[in-house]
MARMARPA-648802 format. One line per 8 residues: number of its first residue (from 1); their letters; for each residue x, z, y of N, C-alpha, C. Coordinates in nm, 4 decimals, padded with zeros to 6 digits. Layout:
NUM) A) X/Z/Y/X/Z/Y/X/Z/Y  ...
! end
This chain:
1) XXXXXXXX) 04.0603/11.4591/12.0309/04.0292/11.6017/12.0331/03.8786/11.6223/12.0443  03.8008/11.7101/11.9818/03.6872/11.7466/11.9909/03.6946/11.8803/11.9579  03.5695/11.8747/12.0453/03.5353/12.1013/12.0866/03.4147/12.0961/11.9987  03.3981/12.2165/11.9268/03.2497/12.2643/11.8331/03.2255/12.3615/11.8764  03.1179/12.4043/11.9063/03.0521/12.5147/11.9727/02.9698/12.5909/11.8979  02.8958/12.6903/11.9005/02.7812/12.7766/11.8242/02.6955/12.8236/11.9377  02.5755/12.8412/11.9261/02.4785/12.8980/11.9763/02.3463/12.9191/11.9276  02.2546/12.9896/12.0101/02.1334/13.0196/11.9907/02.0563/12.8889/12.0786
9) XXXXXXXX) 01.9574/12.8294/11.9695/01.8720/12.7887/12.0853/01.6860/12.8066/11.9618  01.6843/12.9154/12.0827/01.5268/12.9679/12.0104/01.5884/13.0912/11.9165  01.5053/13.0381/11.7887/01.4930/13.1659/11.7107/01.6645/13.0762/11.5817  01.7034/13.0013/11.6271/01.7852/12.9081/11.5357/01.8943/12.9314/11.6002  01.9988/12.9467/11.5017/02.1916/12.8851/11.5436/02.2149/12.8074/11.5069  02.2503/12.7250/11.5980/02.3124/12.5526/11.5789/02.4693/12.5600/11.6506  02.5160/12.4249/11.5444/02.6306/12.3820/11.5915/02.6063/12.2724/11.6824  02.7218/12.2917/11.8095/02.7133/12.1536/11.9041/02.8779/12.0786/11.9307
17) XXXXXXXX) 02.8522/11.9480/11.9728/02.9729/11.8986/12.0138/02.9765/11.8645/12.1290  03.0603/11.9323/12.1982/03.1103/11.9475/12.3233/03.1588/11.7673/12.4373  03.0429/11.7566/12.4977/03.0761/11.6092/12.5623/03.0575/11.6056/12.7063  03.2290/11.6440/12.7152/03.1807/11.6553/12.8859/03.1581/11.8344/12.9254  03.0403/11.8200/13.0176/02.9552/11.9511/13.0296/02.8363/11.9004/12.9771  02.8478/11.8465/12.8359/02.6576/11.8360/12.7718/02.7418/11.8413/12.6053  02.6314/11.9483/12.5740/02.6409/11.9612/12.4359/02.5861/11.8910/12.3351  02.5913/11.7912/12.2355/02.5091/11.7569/12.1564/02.5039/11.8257/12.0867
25) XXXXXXXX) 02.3617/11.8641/12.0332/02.3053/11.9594/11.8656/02.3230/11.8836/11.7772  02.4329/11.9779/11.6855/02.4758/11.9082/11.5359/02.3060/11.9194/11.4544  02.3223/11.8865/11.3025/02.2544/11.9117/11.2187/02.3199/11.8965/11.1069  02.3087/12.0308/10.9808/02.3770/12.0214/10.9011/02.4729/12.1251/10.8901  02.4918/12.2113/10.7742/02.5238/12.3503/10.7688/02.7087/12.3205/10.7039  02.7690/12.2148/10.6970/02.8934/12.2398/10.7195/02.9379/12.1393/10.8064  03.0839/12.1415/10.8252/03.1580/12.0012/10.8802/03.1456/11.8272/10.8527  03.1346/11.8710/10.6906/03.1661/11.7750/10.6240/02.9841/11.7102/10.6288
33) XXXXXXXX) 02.8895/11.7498/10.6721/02.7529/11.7155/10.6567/02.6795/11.7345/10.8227  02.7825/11.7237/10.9335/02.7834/11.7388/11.0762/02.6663/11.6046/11.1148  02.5820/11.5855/11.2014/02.5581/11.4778/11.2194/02.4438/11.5119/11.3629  02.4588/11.4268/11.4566/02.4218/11.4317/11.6164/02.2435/11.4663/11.5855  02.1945/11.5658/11.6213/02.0606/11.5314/11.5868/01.9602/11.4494/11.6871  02.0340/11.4097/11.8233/01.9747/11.3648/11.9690/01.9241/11.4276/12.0144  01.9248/11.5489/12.0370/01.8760/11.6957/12.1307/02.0757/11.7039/12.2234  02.0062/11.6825/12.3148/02.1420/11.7417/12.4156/02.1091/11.8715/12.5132
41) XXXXXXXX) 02.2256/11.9181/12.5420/02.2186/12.0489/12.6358/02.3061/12.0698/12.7049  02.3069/12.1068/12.8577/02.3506/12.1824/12.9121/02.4771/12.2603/12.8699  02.6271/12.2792/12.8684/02.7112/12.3667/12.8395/02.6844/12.4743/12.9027  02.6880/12.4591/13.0749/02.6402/12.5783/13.1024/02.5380/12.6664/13.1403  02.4401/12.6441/13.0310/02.3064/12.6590/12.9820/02.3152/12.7741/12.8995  02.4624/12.7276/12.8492/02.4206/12.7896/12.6862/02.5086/12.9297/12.6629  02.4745/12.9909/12.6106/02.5248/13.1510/12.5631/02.5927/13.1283/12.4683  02.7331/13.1364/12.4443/02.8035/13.0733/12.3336/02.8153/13.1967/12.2455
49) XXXXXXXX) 02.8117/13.1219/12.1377/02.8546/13.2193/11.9791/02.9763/13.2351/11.9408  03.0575/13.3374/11.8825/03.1387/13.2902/11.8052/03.1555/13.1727/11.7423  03.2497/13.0969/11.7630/03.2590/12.9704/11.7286/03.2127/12.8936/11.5451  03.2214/13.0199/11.4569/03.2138/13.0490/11.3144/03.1967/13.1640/11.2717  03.1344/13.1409/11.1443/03.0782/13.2671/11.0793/03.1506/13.3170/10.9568  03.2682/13.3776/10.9414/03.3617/13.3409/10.8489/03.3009/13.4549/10.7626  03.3311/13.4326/10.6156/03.2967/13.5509/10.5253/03.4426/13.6305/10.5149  03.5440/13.5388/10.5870/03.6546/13.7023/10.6187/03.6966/13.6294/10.6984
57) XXXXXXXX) 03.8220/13.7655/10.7481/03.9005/13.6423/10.8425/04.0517/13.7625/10.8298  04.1132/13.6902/10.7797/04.2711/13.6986/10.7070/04.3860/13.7033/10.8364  04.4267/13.8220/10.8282/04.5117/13.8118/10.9786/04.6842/13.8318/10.9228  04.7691/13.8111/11.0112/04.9209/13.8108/10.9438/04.9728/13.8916/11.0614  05.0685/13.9853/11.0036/05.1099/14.0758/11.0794/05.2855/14.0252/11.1402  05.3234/14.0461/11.2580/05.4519/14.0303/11.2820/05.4921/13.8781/11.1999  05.4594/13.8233/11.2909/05.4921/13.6564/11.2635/05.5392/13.5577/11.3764  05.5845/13.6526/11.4808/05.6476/13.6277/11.5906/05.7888/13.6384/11.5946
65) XXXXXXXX) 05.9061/13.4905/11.6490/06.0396/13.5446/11.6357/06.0427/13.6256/11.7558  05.9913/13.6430/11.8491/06.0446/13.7123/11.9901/05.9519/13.8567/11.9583  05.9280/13.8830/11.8505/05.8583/14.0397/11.8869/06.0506/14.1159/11.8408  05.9795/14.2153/11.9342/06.1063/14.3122/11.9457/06.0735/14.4158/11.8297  06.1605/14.4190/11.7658/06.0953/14.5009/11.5881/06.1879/14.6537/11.6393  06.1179/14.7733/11.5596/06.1345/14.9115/11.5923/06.2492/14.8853/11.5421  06.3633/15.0247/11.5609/06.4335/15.0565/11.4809/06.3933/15.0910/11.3563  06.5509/15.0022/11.2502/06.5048/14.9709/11.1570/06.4441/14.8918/11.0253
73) XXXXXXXX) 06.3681/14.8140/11.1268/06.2706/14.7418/11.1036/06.3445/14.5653/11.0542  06.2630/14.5539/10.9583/06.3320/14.3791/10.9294/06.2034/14.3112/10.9186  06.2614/14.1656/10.9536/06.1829/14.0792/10.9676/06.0737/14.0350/10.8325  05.9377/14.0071/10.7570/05.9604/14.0055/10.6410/05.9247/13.9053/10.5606  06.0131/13.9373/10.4783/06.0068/13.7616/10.3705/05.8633/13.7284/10.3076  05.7921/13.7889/10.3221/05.6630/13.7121/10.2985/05.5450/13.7757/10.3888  05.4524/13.6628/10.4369/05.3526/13.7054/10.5200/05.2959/13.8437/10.5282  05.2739/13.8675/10.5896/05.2137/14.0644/10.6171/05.0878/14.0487/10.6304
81) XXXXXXXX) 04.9790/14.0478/10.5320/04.8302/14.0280/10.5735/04.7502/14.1133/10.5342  04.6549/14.1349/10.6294/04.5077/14.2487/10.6182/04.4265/14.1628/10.6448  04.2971/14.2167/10.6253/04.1812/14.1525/10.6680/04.0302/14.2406/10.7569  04.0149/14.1298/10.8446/03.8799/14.2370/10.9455/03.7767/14.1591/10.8536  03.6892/14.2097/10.8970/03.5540/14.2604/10.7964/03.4473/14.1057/10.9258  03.3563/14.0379/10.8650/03.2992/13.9491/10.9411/03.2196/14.0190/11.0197  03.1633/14.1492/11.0436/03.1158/14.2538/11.1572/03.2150/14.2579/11.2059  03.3098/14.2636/11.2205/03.4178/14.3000/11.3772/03.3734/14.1625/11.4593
89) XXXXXXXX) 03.3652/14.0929/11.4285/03.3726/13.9277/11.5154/03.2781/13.9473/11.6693  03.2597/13.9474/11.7702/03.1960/13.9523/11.8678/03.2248/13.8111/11.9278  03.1496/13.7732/12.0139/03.1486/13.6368/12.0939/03.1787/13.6360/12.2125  03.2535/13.5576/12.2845/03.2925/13.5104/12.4047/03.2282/13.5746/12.5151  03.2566/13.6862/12.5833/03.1904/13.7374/12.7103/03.1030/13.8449/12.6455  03.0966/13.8844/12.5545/03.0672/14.0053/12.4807/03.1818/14.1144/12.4790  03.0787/14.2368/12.5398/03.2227/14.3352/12.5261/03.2873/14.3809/12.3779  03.4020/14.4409/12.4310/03.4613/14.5481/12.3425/03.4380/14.6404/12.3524
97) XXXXXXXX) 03.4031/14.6996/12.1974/03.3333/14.8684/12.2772/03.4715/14.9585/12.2107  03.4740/15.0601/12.2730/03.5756/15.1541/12.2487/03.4888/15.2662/12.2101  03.5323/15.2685/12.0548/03.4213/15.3674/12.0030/03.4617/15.4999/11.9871  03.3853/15.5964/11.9860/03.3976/15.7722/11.9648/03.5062/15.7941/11.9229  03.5816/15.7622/11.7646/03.6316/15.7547/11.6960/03.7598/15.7533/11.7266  03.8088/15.6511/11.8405/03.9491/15.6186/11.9013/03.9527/15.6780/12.0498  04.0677/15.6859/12.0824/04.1193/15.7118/12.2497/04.2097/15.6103/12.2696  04.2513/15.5147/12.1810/04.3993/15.4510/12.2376/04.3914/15.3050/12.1933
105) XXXXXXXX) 04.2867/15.1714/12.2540/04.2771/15.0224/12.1967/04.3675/14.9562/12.2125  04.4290/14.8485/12.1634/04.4790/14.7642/12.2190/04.4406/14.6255/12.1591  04.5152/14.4999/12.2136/04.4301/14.3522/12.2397/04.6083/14.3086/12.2077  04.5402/14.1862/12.1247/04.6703/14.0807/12.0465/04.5935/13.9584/12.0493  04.6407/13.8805/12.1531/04.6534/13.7260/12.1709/04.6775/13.6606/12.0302  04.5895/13.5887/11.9893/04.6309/13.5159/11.8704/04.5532/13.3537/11.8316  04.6174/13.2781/11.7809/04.5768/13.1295/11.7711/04.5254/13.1529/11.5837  04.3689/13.1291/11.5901/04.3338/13.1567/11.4802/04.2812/12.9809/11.3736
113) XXXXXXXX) 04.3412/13.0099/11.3010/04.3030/12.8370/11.2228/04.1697/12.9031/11.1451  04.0699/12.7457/11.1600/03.9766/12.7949/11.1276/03.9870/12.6954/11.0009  03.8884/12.7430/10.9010/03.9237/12.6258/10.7456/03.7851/12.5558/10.7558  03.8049/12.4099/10.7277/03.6844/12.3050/10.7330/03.6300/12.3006/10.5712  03.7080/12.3580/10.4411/03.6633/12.3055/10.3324/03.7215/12.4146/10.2460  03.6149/12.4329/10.1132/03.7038/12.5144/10.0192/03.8312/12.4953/09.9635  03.8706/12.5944/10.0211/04.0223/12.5686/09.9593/04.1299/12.6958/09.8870  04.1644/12.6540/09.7550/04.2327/12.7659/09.6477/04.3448/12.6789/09.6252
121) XXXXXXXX) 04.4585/12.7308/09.5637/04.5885/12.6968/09.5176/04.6345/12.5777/09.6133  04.6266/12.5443/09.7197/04.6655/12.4279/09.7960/04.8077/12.3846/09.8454  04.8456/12.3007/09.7786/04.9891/12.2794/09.8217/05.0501/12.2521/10.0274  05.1482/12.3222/10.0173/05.1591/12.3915/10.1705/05.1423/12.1742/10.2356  05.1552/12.0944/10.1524/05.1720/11.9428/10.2119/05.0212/11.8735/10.2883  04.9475/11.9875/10.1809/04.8104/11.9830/10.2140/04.7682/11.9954/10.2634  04.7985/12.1347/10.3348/04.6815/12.2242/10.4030/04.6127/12.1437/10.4878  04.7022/12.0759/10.5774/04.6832/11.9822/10.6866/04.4745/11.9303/10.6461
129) XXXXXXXX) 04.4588/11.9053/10.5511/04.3531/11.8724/10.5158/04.2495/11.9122/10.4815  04.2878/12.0807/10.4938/04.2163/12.1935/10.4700/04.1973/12.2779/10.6256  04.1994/12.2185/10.7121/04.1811/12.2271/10.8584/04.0460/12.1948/10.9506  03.9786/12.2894/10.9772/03.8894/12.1996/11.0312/03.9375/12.2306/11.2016  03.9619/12.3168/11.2672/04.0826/12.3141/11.3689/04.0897/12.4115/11.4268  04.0716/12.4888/11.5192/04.1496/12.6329/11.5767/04.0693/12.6684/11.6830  04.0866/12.8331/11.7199/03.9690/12.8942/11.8141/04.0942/13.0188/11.8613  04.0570/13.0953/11.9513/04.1334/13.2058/11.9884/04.0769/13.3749/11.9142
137) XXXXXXXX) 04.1885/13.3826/11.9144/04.0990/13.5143/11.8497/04.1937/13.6330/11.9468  04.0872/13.7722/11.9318/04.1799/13.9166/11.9895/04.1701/13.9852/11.9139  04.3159/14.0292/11.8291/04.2507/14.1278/11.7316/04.3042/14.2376/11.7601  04.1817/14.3307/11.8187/04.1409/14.4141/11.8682/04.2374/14.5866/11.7710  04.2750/14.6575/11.7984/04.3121/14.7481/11.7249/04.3210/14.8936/11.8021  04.2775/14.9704/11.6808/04.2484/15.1338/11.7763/04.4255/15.1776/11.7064  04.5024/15.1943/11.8260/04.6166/15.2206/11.7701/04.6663/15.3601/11.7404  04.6026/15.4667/11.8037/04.6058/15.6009/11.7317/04.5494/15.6028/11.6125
145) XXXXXXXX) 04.4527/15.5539/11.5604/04.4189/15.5425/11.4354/04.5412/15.4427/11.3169  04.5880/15.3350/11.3844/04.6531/15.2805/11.3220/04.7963/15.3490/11.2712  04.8155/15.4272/11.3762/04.9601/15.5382/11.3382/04.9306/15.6245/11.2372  04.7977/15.6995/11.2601/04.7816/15.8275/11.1401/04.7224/15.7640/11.0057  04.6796/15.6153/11.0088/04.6350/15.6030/10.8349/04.7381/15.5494/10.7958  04.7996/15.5392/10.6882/04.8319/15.4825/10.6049/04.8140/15.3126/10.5961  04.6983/15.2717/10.5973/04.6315/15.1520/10.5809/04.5832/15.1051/10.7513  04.5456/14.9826/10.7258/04.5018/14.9626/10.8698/04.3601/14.9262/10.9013
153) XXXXXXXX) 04.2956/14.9341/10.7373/04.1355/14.9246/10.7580/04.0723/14.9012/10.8907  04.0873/15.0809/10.8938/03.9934/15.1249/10.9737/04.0668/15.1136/11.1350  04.1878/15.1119/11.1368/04.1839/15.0794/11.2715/04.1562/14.9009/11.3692  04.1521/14.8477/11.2365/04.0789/14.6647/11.2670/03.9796/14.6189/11.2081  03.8913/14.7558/11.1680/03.7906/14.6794/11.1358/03.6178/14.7592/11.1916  03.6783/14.8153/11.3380/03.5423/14.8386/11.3925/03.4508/14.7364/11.4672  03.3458/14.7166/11.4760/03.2485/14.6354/11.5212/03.2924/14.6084/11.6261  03.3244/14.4341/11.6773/03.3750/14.4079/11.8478/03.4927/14.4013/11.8146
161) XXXXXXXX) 03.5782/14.4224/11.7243/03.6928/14.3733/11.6713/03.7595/14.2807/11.6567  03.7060/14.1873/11.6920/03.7465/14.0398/11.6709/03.6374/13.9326/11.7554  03.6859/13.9309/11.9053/03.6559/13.8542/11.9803/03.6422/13.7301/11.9352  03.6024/13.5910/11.9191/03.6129/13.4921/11.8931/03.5923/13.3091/11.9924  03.6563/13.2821/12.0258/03.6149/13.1702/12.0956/03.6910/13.0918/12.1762  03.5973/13.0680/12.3051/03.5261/12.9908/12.3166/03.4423/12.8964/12.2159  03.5166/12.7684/12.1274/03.5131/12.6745/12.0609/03.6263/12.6364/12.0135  03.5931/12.6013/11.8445/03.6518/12.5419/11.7926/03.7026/12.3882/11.8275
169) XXXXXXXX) 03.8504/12.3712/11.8378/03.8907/12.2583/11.8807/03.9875/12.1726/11.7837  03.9613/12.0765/11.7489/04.0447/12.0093/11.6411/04.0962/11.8540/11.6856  04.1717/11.8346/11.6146/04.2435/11.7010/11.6673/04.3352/11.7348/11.7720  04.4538/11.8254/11.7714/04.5432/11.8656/11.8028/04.6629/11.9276/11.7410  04.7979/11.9220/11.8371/04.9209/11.9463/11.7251/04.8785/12.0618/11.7585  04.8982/12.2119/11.7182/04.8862/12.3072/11.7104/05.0467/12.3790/11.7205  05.1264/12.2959/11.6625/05.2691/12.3921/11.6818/05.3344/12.3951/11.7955  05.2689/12.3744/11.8939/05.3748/12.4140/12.0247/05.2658/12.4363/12.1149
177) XXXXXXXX) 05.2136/12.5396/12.0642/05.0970/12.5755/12.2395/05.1566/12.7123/12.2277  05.1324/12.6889/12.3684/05.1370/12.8422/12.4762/05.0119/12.9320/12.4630  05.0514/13.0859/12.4363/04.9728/13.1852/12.4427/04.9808/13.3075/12.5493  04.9142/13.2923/12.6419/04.9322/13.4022/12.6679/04.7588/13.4972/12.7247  04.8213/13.5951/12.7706/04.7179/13.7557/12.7558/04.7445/13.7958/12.9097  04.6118/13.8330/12.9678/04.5769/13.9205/13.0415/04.5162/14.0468/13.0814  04.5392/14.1252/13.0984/04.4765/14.2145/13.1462/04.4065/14.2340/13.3684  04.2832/14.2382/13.3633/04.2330/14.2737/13.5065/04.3451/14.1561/13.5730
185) XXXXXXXX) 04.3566/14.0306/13.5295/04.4842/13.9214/13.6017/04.6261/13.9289/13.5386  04.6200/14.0427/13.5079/04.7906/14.0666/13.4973/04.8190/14.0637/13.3693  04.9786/13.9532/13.3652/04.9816/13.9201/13.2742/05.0385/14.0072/13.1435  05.0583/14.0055/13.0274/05.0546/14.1197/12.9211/05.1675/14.0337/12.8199  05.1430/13.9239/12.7867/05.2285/13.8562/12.6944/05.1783/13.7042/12.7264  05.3406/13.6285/12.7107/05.3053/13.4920/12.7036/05.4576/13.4337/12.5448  05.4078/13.3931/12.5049/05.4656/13.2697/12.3941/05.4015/13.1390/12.3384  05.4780/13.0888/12.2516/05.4423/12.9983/12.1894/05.4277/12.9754/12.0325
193) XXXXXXXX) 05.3791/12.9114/11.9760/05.3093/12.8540/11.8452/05.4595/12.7979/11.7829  05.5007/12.7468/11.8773/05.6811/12.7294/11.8028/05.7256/12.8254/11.7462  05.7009/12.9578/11.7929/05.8003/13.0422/11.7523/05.7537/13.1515/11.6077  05.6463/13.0873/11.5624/05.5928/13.1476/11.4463/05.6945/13.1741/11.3163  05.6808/13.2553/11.2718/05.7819/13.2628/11.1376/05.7348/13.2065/11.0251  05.6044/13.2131/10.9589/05.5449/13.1378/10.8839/05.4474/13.0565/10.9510  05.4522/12.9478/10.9265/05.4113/12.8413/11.0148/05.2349/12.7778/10.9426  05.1681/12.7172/11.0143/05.0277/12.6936/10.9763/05.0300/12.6513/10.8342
201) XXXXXXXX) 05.0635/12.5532/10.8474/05.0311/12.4831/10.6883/05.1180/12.5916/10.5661  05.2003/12.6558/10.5689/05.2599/12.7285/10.5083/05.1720/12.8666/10.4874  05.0927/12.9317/10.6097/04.9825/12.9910/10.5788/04.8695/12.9404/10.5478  04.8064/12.8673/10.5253/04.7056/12.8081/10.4726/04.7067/12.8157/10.3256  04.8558/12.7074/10.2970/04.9093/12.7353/10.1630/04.8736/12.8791/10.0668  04.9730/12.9855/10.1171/05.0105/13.1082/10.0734/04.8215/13.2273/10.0968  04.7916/13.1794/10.1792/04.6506/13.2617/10.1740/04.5910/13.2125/10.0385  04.5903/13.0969/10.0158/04.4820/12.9940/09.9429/04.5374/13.0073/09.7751
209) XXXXXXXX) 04.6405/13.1257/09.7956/04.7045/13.1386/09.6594/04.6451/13.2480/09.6597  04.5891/13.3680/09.7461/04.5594/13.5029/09.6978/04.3906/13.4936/09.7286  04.3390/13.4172/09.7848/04.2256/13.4138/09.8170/04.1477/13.2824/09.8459  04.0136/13.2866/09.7621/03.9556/13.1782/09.7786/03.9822/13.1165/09.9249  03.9459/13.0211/10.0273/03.9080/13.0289/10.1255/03.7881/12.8799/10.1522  03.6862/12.9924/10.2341/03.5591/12.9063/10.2437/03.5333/12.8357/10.3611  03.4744/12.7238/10.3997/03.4460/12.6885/10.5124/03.3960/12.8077/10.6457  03.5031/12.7553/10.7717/03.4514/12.9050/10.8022/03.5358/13.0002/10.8613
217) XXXXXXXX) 03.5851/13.0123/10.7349/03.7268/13.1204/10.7144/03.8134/13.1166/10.8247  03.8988/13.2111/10.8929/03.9723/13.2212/10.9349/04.1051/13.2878/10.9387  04.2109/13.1992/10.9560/04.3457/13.2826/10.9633/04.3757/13.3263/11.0475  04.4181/13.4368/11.1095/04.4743/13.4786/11.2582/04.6466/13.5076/11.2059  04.7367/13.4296/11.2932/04.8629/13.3503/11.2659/04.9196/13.4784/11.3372  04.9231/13.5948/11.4112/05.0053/13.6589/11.4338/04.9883/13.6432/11.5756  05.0438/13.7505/11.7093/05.0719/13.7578/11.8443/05.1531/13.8003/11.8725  05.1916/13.7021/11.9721/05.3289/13.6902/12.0268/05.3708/13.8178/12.1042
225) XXXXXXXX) 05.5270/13.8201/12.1174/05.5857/13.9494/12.1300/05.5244/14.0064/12.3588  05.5295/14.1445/12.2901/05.4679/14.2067/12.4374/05.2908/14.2313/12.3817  05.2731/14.2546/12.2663/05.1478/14.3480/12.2641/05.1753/14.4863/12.2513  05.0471/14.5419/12.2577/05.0354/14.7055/12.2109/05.0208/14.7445/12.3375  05.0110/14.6905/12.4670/04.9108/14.7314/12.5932/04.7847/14.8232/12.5762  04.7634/14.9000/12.6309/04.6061/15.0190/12.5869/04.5077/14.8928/12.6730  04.3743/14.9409/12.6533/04.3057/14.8719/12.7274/04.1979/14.9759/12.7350  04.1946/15.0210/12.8663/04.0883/15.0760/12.9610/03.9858/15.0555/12.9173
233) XXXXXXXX) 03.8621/15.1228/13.0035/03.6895/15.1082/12.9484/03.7110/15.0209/13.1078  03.6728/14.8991/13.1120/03.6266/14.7842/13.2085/03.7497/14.7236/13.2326  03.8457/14.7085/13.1580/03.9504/14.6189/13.1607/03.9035/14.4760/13.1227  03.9288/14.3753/13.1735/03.8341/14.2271/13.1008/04.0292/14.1939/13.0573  03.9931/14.1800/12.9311/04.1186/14.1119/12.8909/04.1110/13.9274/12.8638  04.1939/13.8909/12.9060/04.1888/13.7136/12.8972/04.2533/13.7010/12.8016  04.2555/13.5851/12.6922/04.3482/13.4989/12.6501/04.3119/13.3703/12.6653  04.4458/13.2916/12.6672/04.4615/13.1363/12.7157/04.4923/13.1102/12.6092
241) XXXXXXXX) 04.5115/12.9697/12.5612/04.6030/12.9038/12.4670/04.5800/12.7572/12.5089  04.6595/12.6700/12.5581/04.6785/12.5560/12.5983/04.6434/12.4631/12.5024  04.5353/12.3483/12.5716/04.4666/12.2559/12.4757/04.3433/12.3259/12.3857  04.2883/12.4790/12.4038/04.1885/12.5129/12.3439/04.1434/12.5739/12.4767  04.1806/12.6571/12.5436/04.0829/12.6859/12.6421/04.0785/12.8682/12.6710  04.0161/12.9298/12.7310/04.0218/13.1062/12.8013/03.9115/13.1497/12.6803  04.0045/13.2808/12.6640/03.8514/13.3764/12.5520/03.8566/13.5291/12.6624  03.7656/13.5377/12.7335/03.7565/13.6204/12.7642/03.6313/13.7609/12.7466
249) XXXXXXXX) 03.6837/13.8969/12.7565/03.5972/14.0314/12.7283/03.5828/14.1511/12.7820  03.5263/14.1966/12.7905/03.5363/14.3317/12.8841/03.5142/14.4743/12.7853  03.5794/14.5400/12.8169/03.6112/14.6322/12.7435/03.4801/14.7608/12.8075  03.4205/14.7918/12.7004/03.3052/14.8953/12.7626/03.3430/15.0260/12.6415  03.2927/15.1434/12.7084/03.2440/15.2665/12.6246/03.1526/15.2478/12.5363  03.1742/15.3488/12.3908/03.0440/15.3510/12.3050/02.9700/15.4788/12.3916  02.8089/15.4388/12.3934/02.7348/15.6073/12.3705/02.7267/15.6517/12.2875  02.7660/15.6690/12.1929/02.7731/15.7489/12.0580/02.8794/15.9098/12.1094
257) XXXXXXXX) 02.8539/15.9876/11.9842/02.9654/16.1085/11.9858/02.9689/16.0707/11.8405  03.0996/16.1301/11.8262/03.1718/16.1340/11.7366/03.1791/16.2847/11.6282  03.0888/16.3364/11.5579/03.1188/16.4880/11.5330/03.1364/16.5265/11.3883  03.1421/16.3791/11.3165/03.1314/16.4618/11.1473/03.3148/16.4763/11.1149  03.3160/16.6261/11.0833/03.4430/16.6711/11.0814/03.4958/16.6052/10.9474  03.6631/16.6504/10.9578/03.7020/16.5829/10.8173/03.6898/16.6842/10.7207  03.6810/16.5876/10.6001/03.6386/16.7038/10.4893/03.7716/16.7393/10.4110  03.8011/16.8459/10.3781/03.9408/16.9150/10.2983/03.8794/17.0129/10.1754
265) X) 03.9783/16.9490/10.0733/03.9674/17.0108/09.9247/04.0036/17.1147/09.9562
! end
């Protein structure tokens, strides 16, 4: 197992590998071109980044067997996917802002695969190889907004939208970890990676048929049943996921107002 990290050091973002509590500084702008440069640091020195800089990041809706579905509602035969915008992404201990715009947030625990290599048309036997390994993600959603559009754009894709972190961790089974969510301690949802309906390599696959995917990239696999909790202005919401580690955030107010009315034909 190995942890990859992101940070600032100076006016530069570097990748590091996690040894111990000392970071070594990568060199080299992908995975596949990683290499120790002999500068070490401090872990807890360092101000961590989002773990990756994805040019999207591809999320799947209701991919949990234990979510409790509305009346009505069926389970569905092929993945349910939107996408947040690489501005939603915020970093580890960076708040959530709750902007003008919304009154009603909520936070979804999710195990996000991150992709090590370009990858298009990839057979689901593959993907495995199209992995560079996994980070936590919260994807963040203004849910009064999400009821009145149509689409879900705009309710997942405001800035702070997509918590990301700690570190990327690879060299692990991924199908049987535990997820769970906190709010101020208390717990909000707990499951597991077992209970996915479309399963990793099967999303990897099926993304990589509708969309390029670049080093980087990220899938967010769905959260387990017991979301749609509001989250307060100073609520710190946790997520765990066993064998990767705590992403935690605090939920703050925007100063902004909100006043350009809607426009009608």
């Amino acid at each position: 197992m190995e942890r990859y990290v992101r940070f600032n050091n100076g006016n530069k973002i570097c990748f590091g590998l996690v040894k111990g509590d000392i970071v070594a500084e990568l060199i080299g702008e992908e995975l596949s071109d990683f290499k120790e440069s002999g500068i070490e640091h401090d872990l807890s020195s360092l101000k961590l980044l989002a773990p990756c800089n994805p040019t999207k990041a591809v999320c799947v809706g209701l991919n949990y067997k234990d979510t409790v579905l509305e009346p009505g509602a069926q389970w569905p035969k092929e993945p349910l996917l939107f996408i947040k915008p690489s501005t939603s992404i915020t970093n580890p201990g960076d708040d959530i802002i709750k902007w003008a715009m919304t009154e009603d947030l909520a936070f979804e625990a999710e195990l996000a695969i991150v992709i090590g290599k370009k990858a298009h048309l990839v057979p689901e036997e593959e993907a495995h190889e199209y992995i560079w390994g996994y980070t936590i993600a919260n994807d963040v959603t203004a849910k009064d907004l999400q009821r009145a559009d149509i689409l879900w754009a705009r309710s997942k894709s405001f800035d702070t939208f997509l918590p990301l972190g700690p570190w990327i961790v690879s060299g692990i089974d991924a199908h049987h970890l535990m997820i769970t969510s906190s709010v101020n301690g208390q717990q909000k949802q707990k499951g597991t990676t077992a209970d996915l309906i479309f399963g990793i390599e099967y999303l990897v696959s099926f993304v990589s048929h509708i969309t390029t995917l670049l080093p980087g990239d990220i899938i967010l696999t769905g959260t387990p049943g017991g979301y749609g909790s509001s989250l307060d202005v100073n609520d710190k919401v946790e997520i765990e996921i066993s064998e990767i580690g705590k992403l935690m955030n605090t939920c703050k107010v925007s100063s902004e107002r909100w006043s350009l009315a809607p426009r009608h034909k």
